[in-house]
N, C-alpha and C positions, 0 to 999 in steps of 0.2 A: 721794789717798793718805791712810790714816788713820794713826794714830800706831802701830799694830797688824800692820795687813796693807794688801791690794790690795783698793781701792774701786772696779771696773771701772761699777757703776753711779752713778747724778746724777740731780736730780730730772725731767729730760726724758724716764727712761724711764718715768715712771708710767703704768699701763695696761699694763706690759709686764710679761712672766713673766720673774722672776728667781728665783737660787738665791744665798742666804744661807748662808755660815757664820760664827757668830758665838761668844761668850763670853757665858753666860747662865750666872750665880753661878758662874762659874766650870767650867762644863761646857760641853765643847765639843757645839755646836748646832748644826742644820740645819734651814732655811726653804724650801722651794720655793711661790710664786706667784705671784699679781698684787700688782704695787707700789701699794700705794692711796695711799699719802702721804707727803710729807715734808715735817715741821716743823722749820727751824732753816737757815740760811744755810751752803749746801753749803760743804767736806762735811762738816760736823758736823752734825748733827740727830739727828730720831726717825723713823726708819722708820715703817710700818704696811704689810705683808704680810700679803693674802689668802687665806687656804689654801683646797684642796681644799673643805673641810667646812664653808666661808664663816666659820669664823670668826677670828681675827685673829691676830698676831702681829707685837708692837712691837720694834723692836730699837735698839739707840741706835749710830748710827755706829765711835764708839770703840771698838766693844767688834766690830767688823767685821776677822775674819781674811783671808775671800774674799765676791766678790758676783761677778756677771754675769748680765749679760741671758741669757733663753734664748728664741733666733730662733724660727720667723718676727712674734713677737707683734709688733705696732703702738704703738709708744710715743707720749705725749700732742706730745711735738715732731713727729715722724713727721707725726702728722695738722695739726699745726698749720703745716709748714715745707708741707706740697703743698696745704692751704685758700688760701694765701696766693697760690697759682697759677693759683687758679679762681674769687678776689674781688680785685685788682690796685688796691692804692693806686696816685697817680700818683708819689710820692713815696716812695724809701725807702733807707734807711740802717742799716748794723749797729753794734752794742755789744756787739765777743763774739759771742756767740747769739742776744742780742737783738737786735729787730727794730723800730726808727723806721719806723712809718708815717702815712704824712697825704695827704687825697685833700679838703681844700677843706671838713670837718666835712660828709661826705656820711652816714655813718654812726661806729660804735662802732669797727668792725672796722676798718678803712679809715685810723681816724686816732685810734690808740693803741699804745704799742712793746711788742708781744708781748715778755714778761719768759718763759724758757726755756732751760733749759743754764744756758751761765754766763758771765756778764759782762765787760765789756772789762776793767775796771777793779773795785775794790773796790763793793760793792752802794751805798754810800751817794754814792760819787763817780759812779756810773753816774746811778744817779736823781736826781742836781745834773744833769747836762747833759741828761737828760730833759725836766726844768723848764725847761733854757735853748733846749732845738731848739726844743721848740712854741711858744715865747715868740717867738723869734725870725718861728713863722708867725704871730703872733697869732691861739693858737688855745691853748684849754687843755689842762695834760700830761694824758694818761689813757694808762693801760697796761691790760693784760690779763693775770693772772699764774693758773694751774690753784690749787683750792681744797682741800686745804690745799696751801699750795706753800712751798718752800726759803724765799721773801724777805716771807714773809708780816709780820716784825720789822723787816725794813730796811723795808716798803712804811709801818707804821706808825710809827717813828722819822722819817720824811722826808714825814708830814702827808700819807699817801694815804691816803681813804677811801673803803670800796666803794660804787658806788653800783649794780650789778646783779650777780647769781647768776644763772650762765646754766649750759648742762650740753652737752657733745659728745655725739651719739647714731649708733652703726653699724651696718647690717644687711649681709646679704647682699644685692644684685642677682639681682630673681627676674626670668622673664619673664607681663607679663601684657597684654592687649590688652581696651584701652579704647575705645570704637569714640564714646562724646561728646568724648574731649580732642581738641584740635587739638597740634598742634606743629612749632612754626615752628623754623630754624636761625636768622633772622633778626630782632633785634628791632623791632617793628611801633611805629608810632605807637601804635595801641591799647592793646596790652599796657602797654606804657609809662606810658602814661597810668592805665590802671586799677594799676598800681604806687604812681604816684606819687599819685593820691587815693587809695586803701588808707587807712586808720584806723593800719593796725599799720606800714607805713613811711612814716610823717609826715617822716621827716627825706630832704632833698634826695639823691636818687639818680641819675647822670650815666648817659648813654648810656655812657661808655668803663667804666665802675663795670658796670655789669649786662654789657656784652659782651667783660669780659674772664675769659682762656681759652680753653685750644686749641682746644675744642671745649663750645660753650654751646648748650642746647636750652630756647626758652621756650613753655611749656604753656598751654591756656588752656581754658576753657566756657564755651561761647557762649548764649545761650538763642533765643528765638525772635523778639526784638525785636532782636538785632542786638547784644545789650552782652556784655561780657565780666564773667561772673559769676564765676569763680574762676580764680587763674592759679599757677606755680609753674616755679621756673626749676633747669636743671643745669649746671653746668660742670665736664665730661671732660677730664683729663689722660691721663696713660699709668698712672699709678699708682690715682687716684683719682678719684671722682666725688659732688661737692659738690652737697647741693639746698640752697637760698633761693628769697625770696621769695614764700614760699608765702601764697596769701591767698585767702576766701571771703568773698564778699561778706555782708552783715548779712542781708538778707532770704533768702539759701539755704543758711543753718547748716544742721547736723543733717539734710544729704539727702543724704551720702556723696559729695560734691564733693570733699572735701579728699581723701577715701581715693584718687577716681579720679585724682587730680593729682599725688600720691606714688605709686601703681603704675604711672605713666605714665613719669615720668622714673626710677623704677627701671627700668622697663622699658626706654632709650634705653640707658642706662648700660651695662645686662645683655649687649643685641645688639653693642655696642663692645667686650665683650669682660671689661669691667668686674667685679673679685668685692664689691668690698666700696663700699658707698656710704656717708656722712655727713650728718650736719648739726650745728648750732647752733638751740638753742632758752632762750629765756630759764626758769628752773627755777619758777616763777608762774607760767609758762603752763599749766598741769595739760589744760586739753580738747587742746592739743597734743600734748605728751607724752603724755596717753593713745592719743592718733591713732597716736600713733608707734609705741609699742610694742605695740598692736592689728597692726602691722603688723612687728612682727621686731625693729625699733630695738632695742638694748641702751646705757644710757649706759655712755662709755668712762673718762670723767674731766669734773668737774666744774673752773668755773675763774671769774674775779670779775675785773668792769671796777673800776678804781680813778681815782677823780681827785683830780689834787693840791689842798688844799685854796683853795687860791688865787684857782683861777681861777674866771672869773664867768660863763661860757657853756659851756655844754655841747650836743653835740650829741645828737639824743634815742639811745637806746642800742636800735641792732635785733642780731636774730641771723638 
């Protein structure tokens, strides 16, 4: 509620179409688009609305008569509350909206308290027991909060700093048929294995980690010697369908492995019934992100691992 009118939106619908009216020098104003940002610890801030014609439109909360989402669009919670369905910390707990998780420093994702909506308690009292959960695992506080986001001031007031820029990517589920992938329902020794020596997931990844979700498909290419040269994994919900672990070995870059390993599990996703697929890619991966959106990917909202400055071990940060 703003001091003005009804604030039906919060920075979890970013990425979502909304419609703005507001007070702009005194003229009454109207906004319809994508919510790109919000700076400032809900509900006060600064909008940033994406129009039609790309280009911008700041509004400052205060000066908000009405807002609302306009359905079906996919807001950055949206995507972030059903990823959490299809990568399963063993451990987890809420604050408000946010989300305590810790899976043993298997990865970034796994064991950081997604910061989203709105908190149990006041932003600075929320990220004091932040500090005290992972303390409690012996393990350091990291959250993951969308880039620009509502607590981007509470995260630096209470000694977070970023230490990765990673970016959400969505396409359609097309159907296509690869006739080199494999794809197993079941995770193999192998696969496994060429995961866990990968270069790009150096940080310890458990069997219950890669095989949780209702329905997980892991991809692989095989070559003529027997080894698994590139692999990539999905896990289907009802709503959603999440790709990780995507990896190409060093000696067979650049021979269109990786394309066939993403149209592959789009294509598992697609047959399930599945419209819209996702992923996580760190934003310095650029030969990724190009791969991606070579293939339909659009980013949907960018977002930044933080850790509290404190602590002394970090687990390495995958997406």
């Amino acid at each position: 509620m703003t001091t003005i009118g009804r604030l039906r939106i919060c920075p979890s619908d970013i990425g979502r179409r909304v419609s703005v009216r507001f007070l702009d020098a005194d003229q009454l104003t109207d906004v319809l688009g994508i919510l790109d940002s919000w700076k400032g610890d809900w509900p006060h801030g600064l909008l940033q609305v994406k129009k039609k014609d790309d280009s911008f439109q700041e509004v400052i909360s205060g000066k908000i008569l009405a807002a609302k989402v306009i359905e079906p669009e996919i807001g950055c919670l949206d995507l972030e509350r059903e990823s959490e369905t299809t990568w399963v910390p063993s451990e987890k707990e809420n604050l408000g909206d946010w989300v305590l998780r810790y899976s043993g420093n298997e990865s970034a994702r796994a064991n950081s308290c997604r910061l989203d909506g709105r908190p149990e308690n006041s932003v600075d009292e929320s990220l004091l027991k932040i500090i005290g959960w992972y303390k409690e695992r012996k393990a350091p506080a990291f959250v993951q909060s969308p880039k620009p986001g509502a607590f981007d001031d509470g995260l630096k007031r209470n000694n977070f700093i970023e230490i990765a820029h990673a970016l959400y990517m969505i396409a359609d589920t097309q159907s296509f048929v690869e006739e080199n992938v494999k794809v197993e329902s079941e995770l193999s020794d192998n696969w496994l294995n060429a995961a866990l020596t990968s270069e790009n997931h150096g940080a310890r990844l458990s069997k219950e980690l890669l095989k949780s979700g209702e329905i997980v498909k892991f991809a692989s290419v095989i070559n003529q010697q027997n080894e698994i040269i590139a692999i990539g994994r999905v896990s289907i919900t009802n709503k959603l369908a999440m790709v990780t672990t995507v990896w190409v070995s060093q000696n067979n870059r650049n021979k269109g492995l990786g394309r066939q390993i993403m149209n592959t599990l789009s294509n598992e996703a697609f047959n399930l019934g599945l419209e819209k697929i996702v992923l996580q890619v760190l934003k310095s991966n650029i030969p990724a992100i190009n791969l991606y959106q070579s293939l339909g990917y659009q980013i949907h909202h960018e977002y930044g691992y933080y850790r509290h400055n404190r602590a002394q071990l970090a687990p390495e940060v995958n997406c």
